[in-house]
C-alpha positions in Angstrom: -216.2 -45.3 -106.4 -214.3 -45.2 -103.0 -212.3 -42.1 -102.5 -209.6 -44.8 -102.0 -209.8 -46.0 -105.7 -210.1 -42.8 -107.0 -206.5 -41.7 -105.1 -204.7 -44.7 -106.6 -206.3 -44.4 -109.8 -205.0 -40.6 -110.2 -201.2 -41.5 -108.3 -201.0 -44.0 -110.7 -202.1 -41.9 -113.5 -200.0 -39.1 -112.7 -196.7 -41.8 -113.1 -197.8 -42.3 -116.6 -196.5 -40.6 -119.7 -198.5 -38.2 -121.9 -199.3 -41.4 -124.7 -200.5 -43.6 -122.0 -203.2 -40.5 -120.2 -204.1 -40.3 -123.9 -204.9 -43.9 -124.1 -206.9 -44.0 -120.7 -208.1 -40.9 -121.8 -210.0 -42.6 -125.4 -210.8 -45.9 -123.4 -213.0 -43.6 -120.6 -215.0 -42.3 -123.9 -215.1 -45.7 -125.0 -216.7 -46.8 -122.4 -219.1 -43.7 -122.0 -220.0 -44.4 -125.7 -221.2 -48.4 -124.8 -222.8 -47.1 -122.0 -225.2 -44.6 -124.0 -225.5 -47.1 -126.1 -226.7 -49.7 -123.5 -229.4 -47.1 -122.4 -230.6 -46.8 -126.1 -231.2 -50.8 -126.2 -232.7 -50.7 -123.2 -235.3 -47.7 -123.9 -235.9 -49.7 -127.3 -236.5 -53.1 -125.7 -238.5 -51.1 -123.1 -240.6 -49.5 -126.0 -240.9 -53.2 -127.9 -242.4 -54.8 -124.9 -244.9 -51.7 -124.5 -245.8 -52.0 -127.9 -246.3 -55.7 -127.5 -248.5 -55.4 -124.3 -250.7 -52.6 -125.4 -251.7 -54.4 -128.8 -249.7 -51.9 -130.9 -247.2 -54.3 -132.3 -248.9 -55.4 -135.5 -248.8 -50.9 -136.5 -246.6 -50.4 -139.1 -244.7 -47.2 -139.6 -247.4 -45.8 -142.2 -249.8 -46.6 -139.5 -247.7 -44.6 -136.7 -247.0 -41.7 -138.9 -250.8 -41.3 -139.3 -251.4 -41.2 -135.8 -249.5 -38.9 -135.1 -250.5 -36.8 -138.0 -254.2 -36.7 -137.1 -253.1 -36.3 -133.1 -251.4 -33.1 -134.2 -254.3 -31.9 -136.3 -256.9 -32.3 -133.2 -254.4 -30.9 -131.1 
């Protein structure tokens, strides 16, 4: 963000009554929450497409589970 933006953005905020900071304030986390969420889809679809390319699609969760369980007993 410009340092311009940012300077209106906080004289404009400081004009603003206690409610209203609280309301920007919950919207910010709002936001932060979509966008953690967004990075969660997009590691999953990441992870399906992986899956998909490396053969490992048709594994079901019994099948994962097992893998791992005999990687961690050779390890």
């Amino acid at each position: 963000m410009e340092k311009k933006q940012e300077q209106l953005i906080i004289e404009k905020m400081r004009k603003l009554s206690r409610e209203r900071l609280q309301e920007i304030l919950d919207f910010i986390e709002f936001i932060e929450k979509k966008e953690k969420e967004k990075g969660w889809i997009e590691f999953d679809e990441w992870a399906i497409n992986l899956a998909k390319e490396k053969g490992f699609y048709n594994l079901t969760e019994e099948d994962i589970l097992n893998i791992v369980k005999e990687y961690r007993r050779s390890g």
